[in-house]
Biotite code that builds the C-alpha atoms (Angstrom):
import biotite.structure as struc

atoms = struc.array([
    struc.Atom([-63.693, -5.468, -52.948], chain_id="A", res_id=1, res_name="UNK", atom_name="CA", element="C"),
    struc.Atom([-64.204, -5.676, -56.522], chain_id="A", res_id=2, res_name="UNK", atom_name="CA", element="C"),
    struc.Atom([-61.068, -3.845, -57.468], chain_id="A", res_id=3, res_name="UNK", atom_name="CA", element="C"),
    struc.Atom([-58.534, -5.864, -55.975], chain_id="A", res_id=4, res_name="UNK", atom_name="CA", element="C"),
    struc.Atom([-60.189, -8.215, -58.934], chain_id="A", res_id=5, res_name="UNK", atom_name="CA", element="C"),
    struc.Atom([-58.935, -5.841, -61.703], chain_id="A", res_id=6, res_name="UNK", atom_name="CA", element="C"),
    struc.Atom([-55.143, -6.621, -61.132], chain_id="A", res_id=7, res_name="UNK", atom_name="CA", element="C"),
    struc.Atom([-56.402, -10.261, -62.531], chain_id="A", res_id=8, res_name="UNK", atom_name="CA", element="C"),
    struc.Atom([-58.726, -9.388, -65.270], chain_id="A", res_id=9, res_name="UNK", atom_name="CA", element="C"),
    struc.Atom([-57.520, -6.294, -66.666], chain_id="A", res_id=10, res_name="UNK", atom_name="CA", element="C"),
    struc.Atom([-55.653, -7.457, -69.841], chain_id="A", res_id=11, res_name="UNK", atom_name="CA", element="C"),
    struc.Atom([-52.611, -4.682, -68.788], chain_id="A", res_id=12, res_name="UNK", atom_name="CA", element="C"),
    struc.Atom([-52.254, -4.989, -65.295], chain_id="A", res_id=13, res_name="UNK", atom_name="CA", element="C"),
    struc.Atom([-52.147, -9.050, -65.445], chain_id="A", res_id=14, res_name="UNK", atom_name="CA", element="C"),
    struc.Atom([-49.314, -8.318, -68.113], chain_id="A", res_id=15, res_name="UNK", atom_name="CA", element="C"),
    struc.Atom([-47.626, -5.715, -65.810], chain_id="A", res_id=16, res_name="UNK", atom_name="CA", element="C"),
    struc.Atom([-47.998, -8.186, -63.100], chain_id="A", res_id=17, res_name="UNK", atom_name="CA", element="C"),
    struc.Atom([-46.717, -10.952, -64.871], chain_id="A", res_id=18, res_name="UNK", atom_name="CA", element="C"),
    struc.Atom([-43.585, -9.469, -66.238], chain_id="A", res_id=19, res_name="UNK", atom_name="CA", element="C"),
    struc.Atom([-42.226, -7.388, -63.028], chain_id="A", res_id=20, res_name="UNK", atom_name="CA", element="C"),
    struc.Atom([-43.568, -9.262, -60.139], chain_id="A", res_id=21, res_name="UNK", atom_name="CA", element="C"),
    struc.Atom([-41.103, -12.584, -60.789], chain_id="A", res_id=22, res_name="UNK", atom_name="CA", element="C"),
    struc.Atom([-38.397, -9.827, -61.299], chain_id="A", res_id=23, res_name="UNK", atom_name="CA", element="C"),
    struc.Atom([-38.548, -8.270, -58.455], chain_id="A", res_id=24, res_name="UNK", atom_name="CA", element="C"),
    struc.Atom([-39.254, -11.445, -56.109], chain_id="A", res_id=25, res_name="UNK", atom_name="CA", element="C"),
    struc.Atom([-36.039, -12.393, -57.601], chain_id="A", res_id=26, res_name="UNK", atom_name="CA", element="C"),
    struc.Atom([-34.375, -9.529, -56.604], chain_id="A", res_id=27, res_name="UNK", atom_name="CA", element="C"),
    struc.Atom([-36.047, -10.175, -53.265], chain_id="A", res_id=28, res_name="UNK", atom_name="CA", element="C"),
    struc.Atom([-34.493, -13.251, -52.432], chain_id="A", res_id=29, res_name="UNK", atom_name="CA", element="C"),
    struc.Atom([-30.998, -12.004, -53.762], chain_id="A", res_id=30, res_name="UNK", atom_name="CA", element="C"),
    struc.Atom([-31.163, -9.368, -51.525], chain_id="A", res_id=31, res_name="UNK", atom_name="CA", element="C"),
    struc.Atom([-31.882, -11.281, -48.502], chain_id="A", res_id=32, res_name="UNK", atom_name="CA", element="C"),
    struc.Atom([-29.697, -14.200, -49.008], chain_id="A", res_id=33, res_name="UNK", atom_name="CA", element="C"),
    struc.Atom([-26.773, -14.729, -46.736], chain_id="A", res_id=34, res_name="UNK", atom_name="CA", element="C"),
    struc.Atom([-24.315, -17.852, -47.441], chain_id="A", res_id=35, res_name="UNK", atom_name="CA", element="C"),
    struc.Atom([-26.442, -19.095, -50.258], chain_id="A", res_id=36, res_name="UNK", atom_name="CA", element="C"),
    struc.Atom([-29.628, -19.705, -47.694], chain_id="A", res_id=37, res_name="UNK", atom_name="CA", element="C"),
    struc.Atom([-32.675, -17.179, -48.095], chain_id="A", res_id=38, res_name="UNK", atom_name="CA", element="C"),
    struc.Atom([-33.542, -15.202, -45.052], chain_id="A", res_id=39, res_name="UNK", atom_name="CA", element="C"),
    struc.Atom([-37.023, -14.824, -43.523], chain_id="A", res_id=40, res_name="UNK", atom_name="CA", element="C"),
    struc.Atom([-37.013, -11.492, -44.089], chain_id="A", res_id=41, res_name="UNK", atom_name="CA", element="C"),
    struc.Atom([-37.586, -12.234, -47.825], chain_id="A", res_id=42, res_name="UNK", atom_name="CA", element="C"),
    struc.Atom([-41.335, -12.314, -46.748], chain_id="A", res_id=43, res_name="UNK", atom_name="CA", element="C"),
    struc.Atom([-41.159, -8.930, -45.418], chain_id="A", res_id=44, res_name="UNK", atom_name="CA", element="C"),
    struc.Atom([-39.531, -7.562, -48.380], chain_id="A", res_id=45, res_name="UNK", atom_name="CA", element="C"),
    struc.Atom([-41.902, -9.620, -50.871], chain_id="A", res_id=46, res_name="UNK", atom_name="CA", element="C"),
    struc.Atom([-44.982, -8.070, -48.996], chain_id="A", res_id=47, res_name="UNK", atom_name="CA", element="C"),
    struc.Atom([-43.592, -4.255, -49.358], chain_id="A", res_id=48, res_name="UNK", atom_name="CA", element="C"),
    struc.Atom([-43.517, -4.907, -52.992], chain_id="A", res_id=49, res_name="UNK", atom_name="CA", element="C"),
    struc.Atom([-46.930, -6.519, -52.977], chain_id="A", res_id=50, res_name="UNK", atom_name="CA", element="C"),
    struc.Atom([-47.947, -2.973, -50.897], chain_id="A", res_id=51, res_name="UNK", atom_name="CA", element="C"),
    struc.Atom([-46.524, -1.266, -53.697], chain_id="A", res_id=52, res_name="UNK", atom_name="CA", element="C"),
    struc.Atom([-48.167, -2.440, -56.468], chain_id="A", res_id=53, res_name="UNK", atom_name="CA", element="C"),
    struc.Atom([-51.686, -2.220, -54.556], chain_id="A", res_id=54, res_name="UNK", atom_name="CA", element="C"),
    struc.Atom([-50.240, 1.488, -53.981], chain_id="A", res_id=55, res_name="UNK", atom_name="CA", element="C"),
    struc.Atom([-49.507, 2.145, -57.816], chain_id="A", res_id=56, res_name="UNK", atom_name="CA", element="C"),
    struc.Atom([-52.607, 0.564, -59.129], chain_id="A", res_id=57, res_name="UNK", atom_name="CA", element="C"),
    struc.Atom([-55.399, 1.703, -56.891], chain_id="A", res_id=58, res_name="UNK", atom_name="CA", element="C"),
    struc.Atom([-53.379, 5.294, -55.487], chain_id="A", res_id=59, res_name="UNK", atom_name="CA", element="C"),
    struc.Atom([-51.804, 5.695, -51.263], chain_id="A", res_id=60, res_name="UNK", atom_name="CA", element="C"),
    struc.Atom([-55.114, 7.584, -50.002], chain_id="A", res_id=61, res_name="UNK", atom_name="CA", element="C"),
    struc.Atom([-57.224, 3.811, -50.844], chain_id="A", res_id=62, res_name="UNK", atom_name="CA", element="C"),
    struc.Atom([-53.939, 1.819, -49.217], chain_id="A", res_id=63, res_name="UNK", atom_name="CA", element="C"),
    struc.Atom([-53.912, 1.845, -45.348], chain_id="A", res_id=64, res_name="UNK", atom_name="CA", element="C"),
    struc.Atom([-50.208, 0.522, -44.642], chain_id="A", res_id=65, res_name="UNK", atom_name="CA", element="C"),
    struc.Atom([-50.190, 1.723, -40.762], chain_id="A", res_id=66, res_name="UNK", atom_name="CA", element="C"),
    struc.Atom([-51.375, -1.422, -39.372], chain_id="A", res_id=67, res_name="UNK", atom_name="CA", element="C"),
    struc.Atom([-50.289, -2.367, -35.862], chain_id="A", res_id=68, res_name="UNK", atom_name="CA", element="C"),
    struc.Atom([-47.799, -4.984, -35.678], chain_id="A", res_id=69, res_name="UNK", atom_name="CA", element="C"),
    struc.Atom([-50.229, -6.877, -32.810], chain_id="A", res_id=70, res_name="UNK", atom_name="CA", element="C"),
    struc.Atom([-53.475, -6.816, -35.574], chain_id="A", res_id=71, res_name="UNK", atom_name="CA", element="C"),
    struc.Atom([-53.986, -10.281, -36.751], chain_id="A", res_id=72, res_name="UNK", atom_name="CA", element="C"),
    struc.Atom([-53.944, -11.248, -39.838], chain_id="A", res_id=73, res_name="UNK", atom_name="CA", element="C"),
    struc.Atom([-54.078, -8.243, -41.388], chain_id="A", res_id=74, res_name="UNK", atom_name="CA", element="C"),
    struc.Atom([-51.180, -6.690, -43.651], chain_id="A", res_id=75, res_name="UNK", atom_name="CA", element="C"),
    struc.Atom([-52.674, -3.475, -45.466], chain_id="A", res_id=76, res_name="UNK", atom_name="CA", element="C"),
    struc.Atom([-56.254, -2.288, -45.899], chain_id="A", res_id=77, res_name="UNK", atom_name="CA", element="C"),
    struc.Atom([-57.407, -1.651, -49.266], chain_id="A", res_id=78, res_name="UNK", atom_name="CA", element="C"),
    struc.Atom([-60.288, 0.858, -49.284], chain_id="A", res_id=79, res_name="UNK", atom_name="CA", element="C"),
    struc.Atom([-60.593, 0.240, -45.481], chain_id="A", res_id=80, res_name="UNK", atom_name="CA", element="C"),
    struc.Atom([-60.836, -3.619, -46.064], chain_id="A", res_id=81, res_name="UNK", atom_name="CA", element="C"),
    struc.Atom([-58.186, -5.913, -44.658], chain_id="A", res_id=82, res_name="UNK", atom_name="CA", element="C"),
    struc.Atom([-56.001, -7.865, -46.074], chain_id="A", res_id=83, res_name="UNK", atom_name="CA", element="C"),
    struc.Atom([-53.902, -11.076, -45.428], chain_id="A", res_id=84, res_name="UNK", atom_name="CA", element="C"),
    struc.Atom([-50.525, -11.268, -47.973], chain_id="A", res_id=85, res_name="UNK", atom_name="CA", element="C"),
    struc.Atom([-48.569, -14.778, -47.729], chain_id="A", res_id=86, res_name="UNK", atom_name="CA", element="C"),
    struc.Atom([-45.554, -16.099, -49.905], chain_id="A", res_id=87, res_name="UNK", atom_name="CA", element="C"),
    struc.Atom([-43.771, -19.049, -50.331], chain_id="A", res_id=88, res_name="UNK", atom_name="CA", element="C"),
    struc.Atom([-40.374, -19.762, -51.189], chain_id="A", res_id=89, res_name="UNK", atom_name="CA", element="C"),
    struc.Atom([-39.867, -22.788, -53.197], chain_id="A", res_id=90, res_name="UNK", atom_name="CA", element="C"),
    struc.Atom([-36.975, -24.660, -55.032], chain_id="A", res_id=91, res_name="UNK", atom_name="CA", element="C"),
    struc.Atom([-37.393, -23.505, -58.166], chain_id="A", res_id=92, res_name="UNK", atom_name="CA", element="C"),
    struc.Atom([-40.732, -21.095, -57.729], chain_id="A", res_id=93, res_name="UNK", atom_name="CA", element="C"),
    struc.Atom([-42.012, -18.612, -55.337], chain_id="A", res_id=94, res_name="UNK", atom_name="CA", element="C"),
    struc.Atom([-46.074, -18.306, -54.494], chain_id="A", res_id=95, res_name="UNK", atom_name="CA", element="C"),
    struc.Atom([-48.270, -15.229, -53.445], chain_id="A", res_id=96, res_name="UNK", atom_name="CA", element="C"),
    struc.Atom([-51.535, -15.724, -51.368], chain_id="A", res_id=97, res_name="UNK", atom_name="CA", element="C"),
    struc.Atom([-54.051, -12.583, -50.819], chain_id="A", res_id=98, res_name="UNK", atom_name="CA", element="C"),
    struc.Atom([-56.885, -12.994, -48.501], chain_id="A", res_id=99, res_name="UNK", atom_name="CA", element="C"),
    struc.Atom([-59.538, -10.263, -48.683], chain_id="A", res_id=100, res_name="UNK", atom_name="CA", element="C"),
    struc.Atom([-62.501, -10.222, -47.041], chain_id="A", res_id=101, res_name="UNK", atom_name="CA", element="C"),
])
């Protein structure tokens, strides 16, 4: 699972990452606010754009996205390997767990 390690040590994708992903989580929570409050679906959304970026960087045929809804755990596969995606909304900041195995 080596690669998944590039998107924090390659000097372009950490930049990449670092300017967009804030951005669009951002636009995340805008989008599912309703009367000020953020929605649980923000999660959802924030883990679609978390799917595409592991899309972009590593290409759809290594990025298994039909998982079943009942498989624990387990949001995508990347190169057949599963993995976990959590985030957190916070007052003023917003954090991103990946689990790989």
């Amino acid at each position: 699972m080596n690669n998944i390690l590039a998107l924090f040590s390659e000097k372009d994708a950490v930049s990449k990452v670092q300017n967009k992903l804030p951005k669009l989580f951002q636009i995340a929570e805008l989008e599912s606010q309703r009367a000020g409050k953020i929605g649980m679906e923000v999660g959802t959304i924030r883990e679609r754009i978390i799917v595409s970026l592991l899309i972009y960087k590593f290409g759809q045929e290594n990025v298994e996205t039909e998982i079943p809804i009942t498989e624990p755990e387990v949001d995508v596969k990347l190169f057949g390997k599963p993995i976990s995606i959590k985030t957190k909304t916070g007052i003023s900041f917003s954090d991103v767990k990946l689990l790989w195995k």
